[in-house]
Each structure stands twice: as C-alpha cells, then as structure tokens.
GULUM-173223 format. One record per residue (C-alpha): residue number from 1; residue in three letters; x, y, z. Coordinates in pm, 1 decimal, m for minus. Example, Ala and Ser with C-alpha at 12.3 -4.5 7.8 and 13.67 -1.06 7.14 Angstrom:
BEGIN
<r><n>1</n><res>Ala</res><east>1230.0</east><north>m450.0</north><up>780.0</up></r>
<r><n>2</n><res>Ser</res><east>1367.0</east><north>m106.0</north><up>714.0</up></r>
// end
This chain:
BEGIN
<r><n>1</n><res>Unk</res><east>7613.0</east><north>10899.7</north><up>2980.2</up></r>
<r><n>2</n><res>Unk</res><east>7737.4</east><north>10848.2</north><up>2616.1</up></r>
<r><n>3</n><res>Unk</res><east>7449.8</east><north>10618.8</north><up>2522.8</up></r>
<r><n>4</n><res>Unk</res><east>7237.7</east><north>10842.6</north><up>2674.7</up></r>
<r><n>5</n><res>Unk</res><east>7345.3</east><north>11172.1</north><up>2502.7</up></r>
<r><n>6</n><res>Unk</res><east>7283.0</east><north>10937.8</north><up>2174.9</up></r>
<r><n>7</n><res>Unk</res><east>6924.3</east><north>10838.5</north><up>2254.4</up></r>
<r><n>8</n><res>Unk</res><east>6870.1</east><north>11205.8</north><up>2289.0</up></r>
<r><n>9</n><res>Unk</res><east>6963.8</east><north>11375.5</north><up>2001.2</up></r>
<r><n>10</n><res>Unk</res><east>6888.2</east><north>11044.2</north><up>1767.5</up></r>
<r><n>11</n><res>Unk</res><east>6489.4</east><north>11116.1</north><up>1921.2</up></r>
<r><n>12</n><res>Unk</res><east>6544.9</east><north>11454.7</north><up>1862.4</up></r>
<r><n>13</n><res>Unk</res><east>6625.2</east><north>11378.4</north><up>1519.7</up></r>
<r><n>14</n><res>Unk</res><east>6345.1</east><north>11224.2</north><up>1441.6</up></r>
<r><n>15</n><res>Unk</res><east>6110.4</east><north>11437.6</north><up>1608.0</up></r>
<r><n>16</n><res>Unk</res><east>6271.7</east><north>11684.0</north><up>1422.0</up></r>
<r><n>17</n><res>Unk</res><east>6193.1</east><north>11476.6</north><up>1115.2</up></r>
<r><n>18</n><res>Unk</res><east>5828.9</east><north>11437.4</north><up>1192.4</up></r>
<r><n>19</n><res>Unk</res><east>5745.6</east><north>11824.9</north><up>1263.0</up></r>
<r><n>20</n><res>Unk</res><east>5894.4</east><north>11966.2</north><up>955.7</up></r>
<r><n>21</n><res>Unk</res><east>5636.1</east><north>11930.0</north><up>724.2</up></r>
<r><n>22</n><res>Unk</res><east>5403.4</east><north>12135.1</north><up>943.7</up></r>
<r><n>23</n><res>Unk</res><east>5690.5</east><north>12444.1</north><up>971.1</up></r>
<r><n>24</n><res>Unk</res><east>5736.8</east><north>12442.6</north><up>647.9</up></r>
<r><n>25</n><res>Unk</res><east>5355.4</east><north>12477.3</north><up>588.9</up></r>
<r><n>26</n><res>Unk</res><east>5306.6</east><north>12708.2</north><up>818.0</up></r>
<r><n>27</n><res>Unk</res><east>5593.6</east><north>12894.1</north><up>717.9</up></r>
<r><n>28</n><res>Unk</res><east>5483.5</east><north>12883.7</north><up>346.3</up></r>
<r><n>29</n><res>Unk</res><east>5127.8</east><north>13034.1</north><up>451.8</up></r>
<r><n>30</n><res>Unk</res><east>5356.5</east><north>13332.9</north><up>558.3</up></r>
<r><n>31</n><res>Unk</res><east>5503.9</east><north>13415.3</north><up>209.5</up></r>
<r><n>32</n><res>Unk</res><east>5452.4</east><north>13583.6</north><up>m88.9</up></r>
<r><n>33</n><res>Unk</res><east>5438.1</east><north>13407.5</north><up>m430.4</up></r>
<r><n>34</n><res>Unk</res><east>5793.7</east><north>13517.5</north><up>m559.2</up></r>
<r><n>35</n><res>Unk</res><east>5942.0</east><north>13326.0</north><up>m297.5</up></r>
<r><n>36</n><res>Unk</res><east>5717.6</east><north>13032.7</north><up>m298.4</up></r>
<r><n>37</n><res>Unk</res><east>5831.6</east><north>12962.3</north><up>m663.7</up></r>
<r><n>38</n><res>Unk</res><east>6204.7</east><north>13115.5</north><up>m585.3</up></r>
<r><n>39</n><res>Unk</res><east>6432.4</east><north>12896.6</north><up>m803.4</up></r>
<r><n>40</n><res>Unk</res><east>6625.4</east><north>12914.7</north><up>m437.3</up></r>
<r><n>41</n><res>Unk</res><east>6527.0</east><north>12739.8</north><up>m113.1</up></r>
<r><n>42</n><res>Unk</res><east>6408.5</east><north>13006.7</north><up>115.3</up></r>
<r><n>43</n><res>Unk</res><east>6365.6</east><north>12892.5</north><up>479.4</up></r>
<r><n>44</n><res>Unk</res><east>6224.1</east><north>13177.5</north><up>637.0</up></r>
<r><n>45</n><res>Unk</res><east>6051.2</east><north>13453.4</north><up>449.6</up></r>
<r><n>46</n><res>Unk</res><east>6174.3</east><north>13749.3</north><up>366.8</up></r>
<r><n>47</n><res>Unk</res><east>5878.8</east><north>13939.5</north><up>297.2</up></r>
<r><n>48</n><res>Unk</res><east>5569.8</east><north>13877.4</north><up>527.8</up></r>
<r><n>49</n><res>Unk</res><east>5280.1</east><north>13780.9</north><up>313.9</up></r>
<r><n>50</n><res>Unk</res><east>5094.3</east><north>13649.0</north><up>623.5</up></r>
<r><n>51</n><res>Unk</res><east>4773.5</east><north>13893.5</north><up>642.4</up></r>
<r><n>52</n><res>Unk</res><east>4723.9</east><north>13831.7</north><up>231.6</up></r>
<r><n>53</n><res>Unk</res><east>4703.9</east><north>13462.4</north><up>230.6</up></r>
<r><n>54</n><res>Unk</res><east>4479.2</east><north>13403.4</north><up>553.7</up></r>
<r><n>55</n><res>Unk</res><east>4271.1</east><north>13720.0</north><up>392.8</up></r>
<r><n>56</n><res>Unk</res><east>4258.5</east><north>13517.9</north><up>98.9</up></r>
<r><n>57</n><res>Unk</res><east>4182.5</east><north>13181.7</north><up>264.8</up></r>
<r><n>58</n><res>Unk</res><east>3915.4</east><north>13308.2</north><up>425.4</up></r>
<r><n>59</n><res>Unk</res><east>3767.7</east><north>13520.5</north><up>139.6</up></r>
<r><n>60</n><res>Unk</res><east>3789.6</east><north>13299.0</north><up>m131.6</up></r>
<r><n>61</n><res>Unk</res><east>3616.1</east><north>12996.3</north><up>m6.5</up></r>
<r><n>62</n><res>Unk</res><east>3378.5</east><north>12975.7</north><up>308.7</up></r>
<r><n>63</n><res>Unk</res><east>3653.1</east><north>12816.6</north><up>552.0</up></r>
<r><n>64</n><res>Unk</res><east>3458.4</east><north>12914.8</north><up>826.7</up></r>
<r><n>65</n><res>Unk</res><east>3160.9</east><north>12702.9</north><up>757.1</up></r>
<r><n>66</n><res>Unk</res><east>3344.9</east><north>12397.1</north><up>673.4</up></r>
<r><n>67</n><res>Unk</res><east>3578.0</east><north>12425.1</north><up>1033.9</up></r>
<r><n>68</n><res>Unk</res><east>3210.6</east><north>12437.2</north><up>1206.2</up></r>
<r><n>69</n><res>Unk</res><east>3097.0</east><north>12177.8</north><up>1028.0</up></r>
<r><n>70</n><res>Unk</res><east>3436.8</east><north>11928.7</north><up>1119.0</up></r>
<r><n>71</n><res>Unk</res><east>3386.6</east><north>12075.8</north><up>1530.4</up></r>
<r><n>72</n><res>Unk</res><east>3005.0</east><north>11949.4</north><up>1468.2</up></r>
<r><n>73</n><res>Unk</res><east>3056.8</east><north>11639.4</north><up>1284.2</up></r>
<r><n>74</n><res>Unk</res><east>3388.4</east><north>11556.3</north><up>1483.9</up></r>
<r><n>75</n><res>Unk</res><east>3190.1</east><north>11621.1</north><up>1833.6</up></r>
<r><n>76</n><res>Unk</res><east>2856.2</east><north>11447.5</north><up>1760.1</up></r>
<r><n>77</n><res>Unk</res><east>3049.8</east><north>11120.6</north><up>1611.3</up></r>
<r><n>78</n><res>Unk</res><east>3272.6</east><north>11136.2</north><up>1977.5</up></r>
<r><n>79</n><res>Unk</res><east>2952.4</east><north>11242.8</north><up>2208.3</up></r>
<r><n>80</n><res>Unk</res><east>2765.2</east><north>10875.5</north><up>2051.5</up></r>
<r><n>81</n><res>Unk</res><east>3063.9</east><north>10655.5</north><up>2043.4</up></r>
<r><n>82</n><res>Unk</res><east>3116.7</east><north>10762.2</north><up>2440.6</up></r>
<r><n>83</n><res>Unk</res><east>2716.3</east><north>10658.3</north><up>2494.0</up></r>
<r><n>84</n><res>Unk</res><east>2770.4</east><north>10354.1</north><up>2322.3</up></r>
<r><n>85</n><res>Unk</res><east>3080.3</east><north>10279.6</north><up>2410.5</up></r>
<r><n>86</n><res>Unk</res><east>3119.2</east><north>10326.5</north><up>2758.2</up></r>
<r><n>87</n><res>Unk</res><east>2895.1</east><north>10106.8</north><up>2877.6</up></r>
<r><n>88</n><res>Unk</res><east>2950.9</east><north>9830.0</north><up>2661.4</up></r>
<r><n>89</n><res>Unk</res><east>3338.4</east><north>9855.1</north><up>2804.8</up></r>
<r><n>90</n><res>Unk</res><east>3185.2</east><north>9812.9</north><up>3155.7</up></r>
<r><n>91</n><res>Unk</res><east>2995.1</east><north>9544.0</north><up>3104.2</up></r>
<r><n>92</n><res>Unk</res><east>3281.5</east><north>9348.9</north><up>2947.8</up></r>
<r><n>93</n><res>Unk</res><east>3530.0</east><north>9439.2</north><up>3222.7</up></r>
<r><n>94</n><res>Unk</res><east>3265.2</east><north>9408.0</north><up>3535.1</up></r>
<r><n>95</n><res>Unk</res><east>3022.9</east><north>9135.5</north><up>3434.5</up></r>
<r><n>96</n><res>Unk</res><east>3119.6</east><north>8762.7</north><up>3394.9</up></r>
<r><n>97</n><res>Unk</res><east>2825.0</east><north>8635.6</north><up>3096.9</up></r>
<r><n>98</n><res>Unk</res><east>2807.4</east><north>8374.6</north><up>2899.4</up></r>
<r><n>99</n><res>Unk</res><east>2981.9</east><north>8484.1</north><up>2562.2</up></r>
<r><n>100</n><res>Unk</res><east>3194.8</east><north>8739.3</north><up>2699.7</up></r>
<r><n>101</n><res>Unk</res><east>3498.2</east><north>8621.4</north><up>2584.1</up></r>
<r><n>102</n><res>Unk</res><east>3438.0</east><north>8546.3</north><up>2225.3</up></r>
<r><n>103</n><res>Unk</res><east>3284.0</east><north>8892.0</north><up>2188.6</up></r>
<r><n>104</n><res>Unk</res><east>3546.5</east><north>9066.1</north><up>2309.6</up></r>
<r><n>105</n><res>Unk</res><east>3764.0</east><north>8846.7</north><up>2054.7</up></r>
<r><n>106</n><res>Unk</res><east>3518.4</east><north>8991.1</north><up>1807.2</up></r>
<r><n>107</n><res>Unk</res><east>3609.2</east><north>9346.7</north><up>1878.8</up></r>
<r><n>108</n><res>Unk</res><east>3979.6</east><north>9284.9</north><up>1885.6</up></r>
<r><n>109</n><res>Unk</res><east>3925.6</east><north>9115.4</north><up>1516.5</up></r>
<r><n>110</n><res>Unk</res><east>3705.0</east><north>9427.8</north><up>1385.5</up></r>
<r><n>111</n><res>Unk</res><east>3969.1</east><north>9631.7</north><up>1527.8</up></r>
<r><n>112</n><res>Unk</res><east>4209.2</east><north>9470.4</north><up>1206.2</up></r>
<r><n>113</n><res>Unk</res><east>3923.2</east><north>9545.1</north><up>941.9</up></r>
<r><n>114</n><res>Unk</res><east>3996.5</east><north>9972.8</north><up>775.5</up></r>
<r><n>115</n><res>Unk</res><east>3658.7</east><north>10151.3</north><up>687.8</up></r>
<r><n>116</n><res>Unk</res><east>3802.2</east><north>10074.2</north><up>334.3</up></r>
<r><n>117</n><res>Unk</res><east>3702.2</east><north>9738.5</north><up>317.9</up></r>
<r><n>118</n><res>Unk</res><east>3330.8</east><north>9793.1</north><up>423.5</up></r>
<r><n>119</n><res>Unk</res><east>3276.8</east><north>10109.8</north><up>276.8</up></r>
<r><n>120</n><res>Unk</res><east>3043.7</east><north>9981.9</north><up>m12.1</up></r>
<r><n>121</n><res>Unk</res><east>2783.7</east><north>9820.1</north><up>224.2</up></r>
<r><n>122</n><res>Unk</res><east>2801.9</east><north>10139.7</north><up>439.4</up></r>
<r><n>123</n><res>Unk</res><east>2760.5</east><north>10363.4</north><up>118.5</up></r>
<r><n>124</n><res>Unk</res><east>2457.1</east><north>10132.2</north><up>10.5</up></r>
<r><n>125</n><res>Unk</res><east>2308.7</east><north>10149.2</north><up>323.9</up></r>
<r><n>126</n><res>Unk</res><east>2327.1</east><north>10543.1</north><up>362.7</up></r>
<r><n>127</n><res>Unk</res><east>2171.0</east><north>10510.5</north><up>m44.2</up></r>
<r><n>128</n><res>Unk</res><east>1867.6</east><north>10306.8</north><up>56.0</up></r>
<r><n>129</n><res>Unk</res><east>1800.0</east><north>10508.2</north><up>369.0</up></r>
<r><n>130</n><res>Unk</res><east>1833.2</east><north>10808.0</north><up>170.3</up></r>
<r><n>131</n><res>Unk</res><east>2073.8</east><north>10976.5</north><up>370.9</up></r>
<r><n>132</n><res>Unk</res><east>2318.7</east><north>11045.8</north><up>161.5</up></r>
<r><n>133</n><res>Unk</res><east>2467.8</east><north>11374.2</north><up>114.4</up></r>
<r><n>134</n><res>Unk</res><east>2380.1</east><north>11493.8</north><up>502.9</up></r>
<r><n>135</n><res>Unk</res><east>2516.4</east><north>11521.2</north><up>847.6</up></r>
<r><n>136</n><res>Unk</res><east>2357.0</east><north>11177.3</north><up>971.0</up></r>
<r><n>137</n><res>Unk</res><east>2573.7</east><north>11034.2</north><up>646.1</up></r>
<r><n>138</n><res>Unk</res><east>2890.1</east><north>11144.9</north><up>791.3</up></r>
<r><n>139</n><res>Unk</res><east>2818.8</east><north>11018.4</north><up>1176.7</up></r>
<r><n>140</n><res>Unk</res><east>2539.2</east><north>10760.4</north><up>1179.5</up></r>
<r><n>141</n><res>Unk</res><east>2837.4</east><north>10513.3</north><up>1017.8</up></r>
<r><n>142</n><res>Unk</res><east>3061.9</east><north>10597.5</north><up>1323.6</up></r>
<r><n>143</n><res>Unk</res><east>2880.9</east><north>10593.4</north><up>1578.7</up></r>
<r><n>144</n><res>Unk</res><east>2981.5</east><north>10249.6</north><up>1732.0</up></r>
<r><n>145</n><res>Unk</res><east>3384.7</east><north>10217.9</north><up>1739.9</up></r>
<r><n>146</n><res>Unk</res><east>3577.3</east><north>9907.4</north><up>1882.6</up></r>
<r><n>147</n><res>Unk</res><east>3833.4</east><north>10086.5</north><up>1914.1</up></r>
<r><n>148</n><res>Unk</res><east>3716.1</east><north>10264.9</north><up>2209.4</up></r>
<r><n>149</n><res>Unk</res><east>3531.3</east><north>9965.6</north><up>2384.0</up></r>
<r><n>150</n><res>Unk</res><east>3831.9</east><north>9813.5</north><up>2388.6</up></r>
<r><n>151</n><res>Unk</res><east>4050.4</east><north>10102.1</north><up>2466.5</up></r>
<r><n>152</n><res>Unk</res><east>3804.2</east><north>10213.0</north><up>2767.3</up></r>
<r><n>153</n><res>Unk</res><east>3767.2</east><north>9795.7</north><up>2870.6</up></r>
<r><n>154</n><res>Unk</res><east>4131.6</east><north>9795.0</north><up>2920.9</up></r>
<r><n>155</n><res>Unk</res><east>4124.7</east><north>10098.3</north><up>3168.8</up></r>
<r><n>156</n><res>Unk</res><east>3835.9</east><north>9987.1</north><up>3354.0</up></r>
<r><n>157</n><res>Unk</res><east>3999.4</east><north>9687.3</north><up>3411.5</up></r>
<r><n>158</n><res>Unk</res><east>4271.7</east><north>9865.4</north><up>3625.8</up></r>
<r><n>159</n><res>Unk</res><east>3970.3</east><north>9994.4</north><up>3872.8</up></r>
<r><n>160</n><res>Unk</res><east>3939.3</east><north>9812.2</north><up>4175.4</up></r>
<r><n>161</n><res>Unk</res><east>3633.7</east><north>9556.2</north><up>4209.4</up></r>
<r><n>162</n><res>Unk</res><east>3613.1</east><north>9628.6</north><up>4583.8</up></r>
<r><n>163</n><res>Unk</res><east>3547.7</east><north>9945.2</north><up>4478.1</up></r>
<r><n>164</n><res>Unk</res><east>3172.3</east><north>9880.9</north><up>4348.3</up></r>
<r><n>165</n><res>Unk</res><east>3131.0</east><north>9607.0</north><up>4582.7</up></r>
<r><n>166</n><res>Unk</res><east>3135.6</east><north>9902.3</north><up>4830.3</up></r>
<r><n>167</n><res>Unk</res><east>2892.7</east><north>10087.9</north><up>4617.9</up></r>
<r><n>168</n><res>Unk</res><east>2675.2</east><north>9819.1</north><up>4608.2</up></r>
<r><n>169</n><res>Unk</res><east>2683.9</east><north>9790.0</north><up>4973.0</up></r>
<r><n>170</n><res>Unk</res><east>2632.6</east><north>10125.2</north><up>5021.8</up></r>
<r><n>171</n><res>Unk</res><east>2305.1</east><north>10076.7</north><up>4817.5</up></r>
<r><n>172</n><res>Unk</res><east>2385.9</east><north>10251.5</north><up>4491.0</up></r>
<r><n>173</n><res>Unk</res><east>2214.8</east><north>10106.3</north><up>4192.8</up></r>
<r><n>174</n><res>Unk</res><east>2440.5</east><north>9971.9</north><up>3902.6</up></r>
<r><n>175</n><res>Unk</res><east>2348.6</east><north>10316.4</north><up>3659.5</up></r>
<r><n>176</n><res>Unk</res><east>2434.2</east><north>10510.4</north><up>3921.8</up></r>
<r><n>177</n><res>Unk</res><east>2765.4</east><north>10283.3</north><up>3999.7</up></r>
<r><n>178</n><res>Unk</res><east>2859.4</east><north>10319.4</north><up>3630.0</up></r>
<r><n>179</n><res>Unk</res><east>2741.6</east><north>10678.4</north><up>3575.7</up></r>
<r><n>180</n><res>Unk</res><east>2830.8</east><north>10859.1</north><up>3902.3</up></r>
<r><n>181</n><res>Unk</res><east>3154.5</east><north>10594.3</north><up>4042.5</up></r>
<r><n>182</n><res>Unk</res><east>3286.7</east><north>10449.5</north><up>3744.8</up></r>
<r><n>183</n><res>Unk</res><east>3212.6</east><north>10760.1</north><up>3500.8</up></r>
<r><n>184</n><res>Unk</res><east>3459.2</east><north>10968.1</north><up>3613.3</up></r>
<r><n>185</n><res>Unk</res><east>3717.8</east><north>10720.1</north><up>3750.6</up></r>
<r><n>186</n><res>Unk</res><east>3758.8</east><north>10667.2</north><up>3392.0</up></r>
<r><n>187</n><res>Unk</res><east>3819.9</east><north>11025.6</north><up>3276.8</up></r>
<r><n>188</n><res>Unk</res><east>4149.1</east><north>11032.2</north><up>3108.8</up></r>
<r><n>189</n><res>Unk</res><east>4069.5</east><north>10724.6</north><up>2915.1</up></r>
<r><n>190</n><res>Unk</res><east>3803.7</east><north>10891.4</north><up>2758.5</up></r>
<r><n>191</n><res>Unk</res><east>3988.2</east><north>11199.5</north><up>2724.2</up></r>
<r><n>192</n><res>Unk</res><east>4246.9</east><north>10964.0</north><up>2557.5</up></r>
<r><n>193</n><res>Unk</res><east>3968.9</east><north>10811.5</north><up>2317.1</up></r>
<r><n>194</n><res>Unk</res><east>3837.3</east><north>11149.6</north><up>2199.0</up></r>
<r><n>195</n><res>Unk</res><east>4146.8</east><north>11292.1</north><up>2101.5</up></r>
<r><n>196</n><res>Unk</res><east>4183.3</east><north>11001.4</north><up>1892.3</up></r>
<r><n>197</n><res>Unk</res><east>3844.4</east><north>11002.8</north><up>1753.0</up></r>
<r><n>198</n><res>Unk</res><east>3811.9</east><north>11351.1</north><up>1698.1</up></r>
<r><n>199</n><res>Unk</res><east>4166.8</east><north>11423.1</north><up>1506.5</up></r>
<r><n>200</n><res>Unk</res><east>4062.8</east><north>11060.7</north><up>1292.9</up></r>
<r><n>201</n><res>Unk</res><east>3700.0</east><north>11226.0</north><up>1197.5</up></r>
<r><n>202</n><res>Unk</res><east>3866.1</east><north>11544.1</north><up>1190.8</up></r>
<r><n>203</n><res>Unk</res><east>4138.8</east><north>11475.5</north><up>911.7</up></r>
<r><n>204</n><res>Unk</res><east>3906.7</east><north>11219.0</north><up>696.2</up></r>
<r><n>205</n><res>Unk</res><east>3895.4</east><north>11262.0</north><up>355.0</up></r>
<r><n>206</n><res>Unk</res><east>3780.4</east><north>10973.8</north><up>241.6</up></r>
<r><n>207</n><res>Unk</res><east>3420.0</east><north>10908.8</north><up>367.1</up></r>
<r><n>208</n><res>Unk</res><east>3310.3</east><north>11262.8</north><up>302.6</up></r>
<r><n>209</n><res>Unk</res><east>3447.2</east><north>11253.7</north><up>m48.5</up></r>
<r><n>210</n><res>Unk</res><east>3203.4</east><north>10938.6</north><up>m103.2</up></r>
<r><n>211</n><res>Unk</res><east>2889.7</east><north>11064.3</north><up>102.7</up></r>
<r><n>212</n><res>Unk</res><east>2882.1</east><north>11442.4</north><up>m0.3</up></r>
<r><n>213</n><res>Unk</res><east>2839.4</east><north>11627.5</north><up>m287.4</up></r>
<r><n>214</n><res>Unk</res><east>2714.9</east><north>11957.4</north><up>m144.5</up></r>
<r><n>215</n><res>Unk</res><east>2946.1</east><north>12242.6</north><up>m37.9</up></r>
<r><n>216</n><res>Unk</res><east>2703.9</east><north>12316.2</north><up>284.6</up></r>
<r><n>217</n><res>Unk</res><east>2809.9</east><north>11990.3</north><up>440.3</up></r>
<r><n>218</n><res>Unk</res><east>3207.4</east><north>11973.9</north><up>344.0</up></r>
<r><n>219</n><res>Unk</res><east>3407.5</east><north>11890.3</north><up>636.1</up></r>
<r><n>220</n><res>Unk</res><east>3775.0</east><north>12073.3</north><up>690.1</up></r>
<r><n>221</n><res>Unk</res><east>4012.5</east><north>11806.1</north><up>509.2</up></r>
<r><n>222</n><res>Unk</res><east>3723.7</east><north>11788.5</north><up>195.3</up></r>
<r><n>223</n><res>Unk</res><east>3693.4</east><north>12222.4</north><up>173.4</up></r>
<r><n>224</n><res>Unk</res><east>4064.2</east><north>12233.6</north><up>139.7</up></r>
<r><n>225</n><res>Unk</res><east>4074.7</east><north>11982.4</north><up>m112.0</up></r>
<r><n>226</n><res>Unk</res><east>3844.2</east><north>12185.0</north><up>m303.3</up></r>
<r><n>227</n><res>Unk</res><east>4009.1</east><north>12528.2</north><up>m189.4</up></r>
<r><n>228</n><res>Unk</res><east>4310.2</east><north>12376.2</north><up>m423.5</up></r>
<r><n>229</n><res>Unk</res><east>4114.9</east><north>12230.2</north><up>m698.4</up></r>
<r><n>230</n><res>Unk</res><east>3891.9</east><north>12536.3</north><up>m735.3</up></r>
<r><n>231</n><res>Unk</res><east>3974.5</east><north>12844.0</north><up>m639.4</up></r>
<r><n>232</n><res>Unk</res><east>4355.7</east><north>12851.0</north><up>m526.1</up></r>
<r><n>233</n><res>Unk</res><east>4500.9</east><north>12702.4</north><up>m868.5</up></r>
<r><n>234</n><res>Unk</res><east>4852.9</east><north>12771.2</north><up>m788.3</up></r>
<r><n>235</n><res>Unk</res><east>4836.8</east><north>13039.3</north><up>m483.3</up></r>
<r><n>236</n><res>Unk</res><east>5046.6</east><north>12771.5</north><up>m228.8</up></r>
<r><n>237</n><res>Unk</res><east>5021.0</east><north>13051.2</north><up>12.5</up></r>
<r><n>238</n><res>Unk</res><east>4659.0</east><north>13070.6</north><up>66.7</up></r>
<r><n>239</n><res>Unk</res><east>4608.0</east><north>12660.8</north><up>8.0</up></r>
<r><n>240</n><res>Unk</res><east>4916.1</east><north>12702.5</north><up>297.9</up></r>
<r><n>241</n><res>Unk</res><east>4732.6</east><north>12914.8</north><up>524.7</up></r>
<r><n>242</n><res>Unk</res><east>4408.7</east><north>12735.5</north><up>466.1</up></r>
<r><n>243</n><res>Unk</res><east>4603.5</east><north>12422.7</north><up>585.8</up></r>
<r><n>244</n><res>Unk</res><east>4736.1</east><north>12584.8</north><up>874.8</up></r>
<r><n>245</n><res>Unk</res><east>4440.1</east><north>12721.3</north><up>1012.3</up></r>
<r><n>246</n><res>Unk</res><east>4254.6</east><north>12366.2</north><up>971.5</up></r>
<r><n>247</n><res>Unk</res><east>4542.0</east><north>12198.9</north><up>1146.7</up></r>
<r><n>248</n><res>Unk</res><east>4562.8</east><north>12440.8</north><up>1422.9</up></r>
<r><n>249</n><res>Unk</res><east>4218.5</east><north>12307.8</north><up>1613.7</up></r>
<r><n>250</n><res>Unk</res><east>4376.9</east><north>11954.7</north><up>1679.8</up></r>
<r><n>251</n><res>Unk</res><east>4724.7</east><north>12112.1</north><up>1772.5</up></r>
<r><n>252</n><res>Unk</res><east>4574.8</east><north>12285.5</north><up>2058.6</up></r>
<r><n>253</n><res>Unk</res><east>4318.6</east><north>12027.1</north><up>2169.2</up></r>
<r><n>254</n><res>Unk</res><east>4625.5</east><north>11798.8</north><up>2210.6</up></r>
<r><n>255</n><res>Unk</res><east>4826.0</east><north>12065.1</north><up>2396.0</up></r>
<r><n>256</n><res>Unk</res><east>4533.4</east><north>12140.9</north><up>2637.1</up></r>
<r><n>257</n><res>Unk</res><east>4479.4</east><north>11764.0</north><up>2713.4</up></r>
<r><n>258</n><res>Unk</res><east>4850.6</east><north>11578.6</north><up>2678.2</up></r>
<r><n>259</n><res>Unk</res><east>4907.8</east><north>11491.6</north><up>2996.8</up></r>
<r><n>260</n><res>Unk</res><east>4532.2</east><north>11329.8</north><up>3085.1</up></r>
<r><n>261</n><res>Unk</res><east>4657.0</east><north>11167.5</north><up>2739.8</up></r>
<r><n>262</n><res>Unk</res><east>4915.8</east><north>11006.9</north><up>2789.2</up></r>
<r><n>263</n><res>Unk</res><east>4813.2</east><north>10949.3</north><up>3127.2</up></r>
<r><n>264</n><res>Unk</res><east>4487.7</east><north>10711.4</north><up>2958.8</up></r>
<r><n>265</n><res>Unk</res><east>4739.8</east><north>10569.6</north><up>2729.4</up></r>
<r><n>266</n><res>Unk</res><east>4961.9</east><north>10468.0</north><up>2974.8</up></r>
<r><n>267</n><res>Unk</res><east>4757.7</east><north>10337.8</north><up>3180.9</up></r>
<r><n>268</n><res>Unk</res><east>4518.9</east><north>10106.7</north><up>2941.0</up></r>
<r><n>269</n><res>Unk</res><east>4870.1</east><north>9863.3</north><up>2908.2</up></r>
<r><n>270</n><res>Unk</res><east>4856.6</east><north>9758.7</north><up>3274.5</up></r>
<r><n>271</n><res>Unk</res><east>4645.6</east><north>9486.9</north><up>3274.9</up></r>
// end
C-alpha cells in the first residue's frame, strides 16, 4: 500500500512536470503586459487580458489561414501514408514472398534514419521538380512512412489467419478481404498512426522553414514563428494566445480518440 501510494504521487509528479509548460502558456495568453513583465511571479492573473490577446492574435497576423493550411497539409500527408501504407503492412503480415524478411529489416533500419539526415536530397529533389514553395512540397516528401507499415504490420499480425481463410472460402476476393475484412479490423491502429502522424506534421518546423517562403502556404508551427519575429516583438500575450490556440487542435483530437489510442498501441506489442 506504501509503495503504491509512492508510485502514485511520484507519476503524478511528473505528469505534473510535463503539463506545466502548457498552463503556464495558456495562462500567460490570459494576461496583460504589466504582469507578464511583473518583476514578481504571478501564477494566475489578476487582471483578465484574455479577449485582447486572442483579438490581437487573430488580427495581427492571418492565424486562421495558416491553422487551415496545417488541418490540410496534416490530413492529406495522413490520408496517402494510410493508402500506401496499409496495404504494404498486409502484405508483409499475410503473404509469405521471397524477400519478405529483409525488407521488413529495411523498414525497421529507415525507422533509425531523422528527416534531418536526408533532407538535402529531398530539398534537391522538390528544386528540380520545381515544387518548391507549394503544398505538394510539404506532403509529396511524406507520403510513404515506415513508421506506420510497421506500426499497422504489427497489429495485423494479432488478426487471426483463419479469419481470411474463411473469407476466401466464402469467395471474397483478396481487395475485398483487405478493404472490407481486414480494413476495419484494424481501426484503432490506424487511429493510433494518425494521431501520431498528424500532431508530427502538425508541430514541424523544420521542413516548412526549408520548402516555403510564401506566407499563403505557412503551416501553424512556421506562422507563429513569424507571429514573434514580425509582428508580436515583445507582446508574450498575443505570441501566448497564438500558441494556445495552435496547440488546442491536437489536444482535442487526442481527447476524442485516447482510448482507440492506446487501445492500437497496446495492442501492436503482442506479437
């Protein structure tokens, strides 16, 4: 009971630890500039500044069109990587072929290489296609992640085989087998997949910074890096609320979909 009490409050702790940040932006976005720069730490504020900074979030830079742009950018990367990913993950779970094994050790080695590292061919690629500074430069480069196959191969791999050898005896061609059976046996693996793809495309800074130069196609993350370099100077409040408001799409995508979540995460580690 001791130990137990312990585990408790030490995760508490820590979750604790973790969440601050975002109350204390969130919390910032609420007040006014004199006790933003208060030579004292104030928690909670004591004048409500709320309705100025989001006013001024939205007014001063077009916040709007760069959140559309991260739900478009963020959805079209996930809708391709599914399509591409999905059945690849079948066929490497369901179908014995000469080769299979060394490419999935393939994947599992590109899964240890960061879009750092091959960010120069990608960039000269999107340069000689001339497709730089455009939507197709900020998905085209995405659209194939090993991460998923290999996150979606591990949950097929819990489905029963009996199961498709009934489908097959049933009649049922393999497309449908993997598109009508198979599809949406493996729901909250998907599920578990998106909501790491989108919040990853969602939050990147990096690519976009490299790939765009015009304001029309700046995702969230790159808008409020220019929100602070441009127009907010020293106004924490609105750069606070502007934060907030970008963060606040991926808090309640996760909230809608935890337990299909963790349910995909959990089970992708049985077999």
């Amino acid at each position: 009971m001791f130990f137990s009490f312990i585990r408790h409050i030490l995760l508490l702790s820590i979750g604790i630890l973790f969440i601050f940040p975002f109350i204390w932006m969130i919390l910032t976005s609420f007040k006014p500039e004199s006790e933003i720069f208060s030579s004292s730490i104030i928690f909670f504020p004591k004048e409500f500044a709320m309705i100025e900074n989001y006013t001024k979030a939205f007014q001063q830079t077009p916040l709007l069109h760069y959140l559309l742009n991260g739900f478009f950018v963020s959805f079209a990367i996930l809708f391709i990587q599914i399509i591409v990913a999905y059945p690849c993950a079948y066929a490497l779970s369901k179908h014995k072929f000469m080769g299979r094994k060394l490419l999935m050790a393939v994947i599992v080695c590109a899964l240890l290489i960061p879009t750092q590292v091959i960010c120069v061919p990608l960039y000269l690629l999107m340069y000689f296609f001339d497709l730089l500074d455009s939507y197709t430069s900020l998905i085209l480069p995405f659209s194939i992640s090993v991460f998923g196959i290999f996150l979606i191969r591990q949950f097929i791999n819990t489905i029963p085989n009996d199961l498709i050898y009934a489908a097959k005896i049933d009649g049922l061609s393999e497309f449908r087998i993997v598109w009508q059976i198979i599809l949406p046996l493996s729901t909250p693996a998907l599920l578990s997949f998106g909501i790491f793809s989108i919040v990853a495309h969602w939050n990147d800074y990096f690519w976009p910074l490299i790939v765009i130069s015009t304001p029309d196609f700046f995702t969230p993350t790159l808008g409020v890096a220019t929100f602070k370099n441009d127009e907010a100077g020293s106004n924490y409040g609105a750069l606070n609320a502007a934060a907030s408001v970008v963060v606040l799409p991926l808090i309640v995508l996760f909230l809608m979909l935890q337990k299909r979540f963790i349910q995909g995460i959990t089970s992708t580690g049985i077999k």
